[in-house]
C-alpha positions in Angstrom: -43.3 -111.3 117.8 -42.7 -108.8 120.4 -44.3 -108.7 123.7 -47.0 -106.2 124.3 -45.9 -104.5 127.9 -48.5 -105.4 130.9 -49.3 -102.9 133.5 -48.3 -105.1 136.5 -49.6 -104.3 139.7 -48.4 -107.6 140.9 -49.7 -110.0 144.0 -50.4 -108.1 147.2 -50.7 -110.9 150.5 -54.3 -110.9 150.3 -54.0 -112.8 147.2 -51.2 -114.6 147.6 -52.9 -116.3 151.0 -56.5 -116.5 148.8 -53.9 -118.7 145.8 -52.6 -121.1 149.1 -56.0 -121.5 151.0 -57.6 -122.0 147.2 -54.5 -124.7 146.3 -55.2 -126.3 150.2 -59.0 -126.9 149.7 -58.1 -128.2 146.1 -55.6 -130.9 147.5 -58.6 -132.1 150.2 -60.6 -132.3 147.2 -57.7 -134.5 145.3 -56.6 -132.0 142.8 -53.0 -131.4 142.8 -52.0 -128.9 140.2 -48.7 -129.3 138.4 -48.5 -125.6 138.4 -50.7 -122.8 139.9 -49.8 -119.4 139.5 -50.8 -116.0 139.7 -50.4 -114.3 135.7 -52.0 -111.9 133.5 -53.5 -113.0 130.5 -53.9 -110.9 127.1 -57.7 -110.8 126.6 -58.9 -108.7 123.7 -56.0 -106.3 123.8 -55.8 -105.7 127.1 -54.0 -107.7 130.1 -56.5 -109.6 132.8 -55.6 -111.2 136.2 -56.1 -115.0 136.3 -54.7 -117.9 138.3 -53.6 -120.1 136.0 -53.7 -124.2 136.8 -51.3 -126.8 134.5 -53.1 -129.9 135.5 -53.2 -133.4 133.3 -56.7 -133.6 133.8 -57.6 -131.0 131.4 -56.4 -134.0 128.6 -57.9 -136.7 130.6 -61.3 -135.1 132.0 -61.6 -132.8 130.0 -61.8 -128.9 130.7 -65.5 -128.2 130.6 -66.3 -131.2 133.0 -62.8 -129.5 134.9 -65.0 -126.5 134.7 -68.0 -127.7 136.1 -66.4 -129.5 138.8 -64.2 -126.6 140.2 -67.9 -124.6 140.2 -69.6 -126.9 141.9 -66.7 -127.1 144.7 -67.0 -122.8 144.5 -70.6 -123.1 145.1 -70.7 -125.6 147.9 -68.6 -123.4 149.6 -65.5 -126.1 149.3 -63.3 -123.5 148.0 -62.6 -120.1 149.2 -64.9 -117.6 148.3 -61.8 -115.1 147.0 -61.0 -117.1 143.9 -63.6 -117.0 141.6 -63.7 -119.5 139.4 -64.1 -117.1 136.5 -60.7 -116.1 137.1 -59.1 -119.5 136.8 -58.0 -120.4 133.3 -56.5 -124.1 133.1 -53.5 -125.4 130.8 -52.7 -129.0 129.8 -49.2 -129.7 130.3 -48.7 -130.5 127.0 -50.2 -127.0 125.0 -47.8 -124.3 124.2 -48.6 -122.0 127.3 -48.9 -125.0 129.8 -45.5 -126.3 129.3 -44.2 -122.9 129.4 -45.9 -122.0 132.6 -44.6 -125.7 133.5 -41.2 -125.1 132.4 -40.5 -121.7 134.3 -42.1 -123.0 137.9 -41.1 -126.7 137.7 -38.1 -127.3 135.5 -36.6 -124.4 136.9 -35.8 -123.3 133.2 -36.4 -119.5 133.5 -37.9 -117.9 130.7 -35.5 -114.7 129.3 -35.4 -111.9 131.6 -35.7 -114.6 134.8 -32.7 -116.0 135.2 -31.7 -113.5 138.2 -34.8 -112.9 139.7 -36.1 -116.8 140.7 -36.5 -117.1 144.1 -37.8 -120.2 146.0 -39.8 -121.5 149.5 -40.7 -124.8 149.9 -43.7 -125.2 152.3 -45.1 -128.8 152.6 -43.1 -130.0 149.9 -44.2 -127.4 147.0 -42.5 -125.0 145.6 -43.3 -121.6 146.1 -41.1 -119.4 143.4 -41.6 -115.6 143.7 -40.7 -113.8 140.3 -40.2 -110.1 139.0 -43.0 -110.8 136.6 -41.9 -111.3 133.5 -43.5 -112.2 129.5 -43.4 -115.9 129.2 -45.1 -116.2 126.0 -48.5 -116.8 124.5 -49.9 -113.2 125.9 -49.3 -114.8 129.3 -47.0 -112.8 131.9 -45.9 -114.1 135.7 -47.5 -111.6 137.8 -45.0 -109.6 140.1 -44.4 -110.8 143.7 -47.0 -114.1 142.5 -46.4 -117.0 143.9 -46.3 -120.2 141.7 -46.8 -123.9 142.8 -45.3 -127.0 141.0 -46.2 -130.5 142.0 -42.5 -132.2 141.9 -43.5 -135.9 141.9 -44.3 -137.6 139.0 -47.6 -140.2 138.8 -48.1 -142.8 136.8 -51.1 -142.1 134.4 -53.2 -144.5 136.4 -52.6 -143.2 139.0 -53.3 -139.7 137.7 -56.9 -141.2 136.0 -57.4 -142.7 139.5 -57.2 -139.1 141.1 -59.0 -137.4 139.2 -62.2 -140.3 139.3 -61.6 -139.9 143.4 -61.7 -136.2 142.6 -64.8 -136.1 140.4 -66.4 -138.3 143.3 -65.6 -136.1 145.9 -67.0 -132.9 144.3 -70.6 -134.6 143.6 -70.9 -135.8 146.8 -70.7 -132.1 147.8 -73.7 -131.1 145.9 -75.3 -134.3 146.4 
């Protein structure tokens, strides 16, 4: 199947600073994303702007209590106000477009057209790659200039179920 062409406008530093201050306030709340990046998603034939999360807890919680949580954080003002939550889309790990996200920030295994245009920061121990934008599959592209985070370490998985309980707790006491 070949890849429908996106429009790419890429990630100007407004956004790129809204994606770290939204990542920060989601690591006070506990959640620490696998992967968070800026992409464009095919949506009914046409290409949308989303900042896409790989996070285990969309096997373990669930994504519609994920959901709930991450508007409930939004809405008590625990999150920045320039990310939306209606632009968030979350991946498990383990679906087809999760593990490719996955792959290309974490595994440093670029996807084709990639290979010479990864570039990496590390601030505060996660990885910040900067990409060209390219198709990685699924109607998914990395946006231009985004920046994508990986979580490097791995957890065990009750450590992970422990996290994300801590996590759950932390949001309803915001609305509480």
């Amino acid at each position: 199947m070949v890849e429908k062409p996106v429009k790419d406008d890429g990630v100007g530093p407004a956004e790129i600073r809204a994606g770290r201050d939204y990542l920060h306030a989601l690591q006070r709340l506990g959640l620490e994303p696998q992967v968070m990046c800026w992409m464009y998603e095919m949506l009914d034939d046409r290409f949308e702007k989303r900042l896409g999360i790989v996070t285990s807890w969309v096997d373990r919680m669930g994504p519609a209590l994920l959901y709930e949580l991450l508007f409930k954080a939004y809405d008590a003002a625990a999150t920045p106000r320039d990310i939306d939550p209606f632009i968030v889309q979350l991946y498990s790990p383990d679906s087809h477009a999760g593990a490719a996200l996955y792959r290309a920030a974490v595994k440093n295994v670029a996807p084709p057209g990639l290979e010479d245009s990864i570039e990496y920061d590390v601030i505060e121990g996660i990885y910040m790659v900067h990409t060209n934008g390219v198709p990685v599959g699924n109607g998914l592209y990395l946006a231009r200039g985004g920046t994508y985070v990986a979580r490097r370490r791995d957890i065990s998985a009750e450590d992970d179920r422990r996290r994300g309980q801590r996590f759950r707790r932390r949001v309803e006491a915001l609305v509480a």
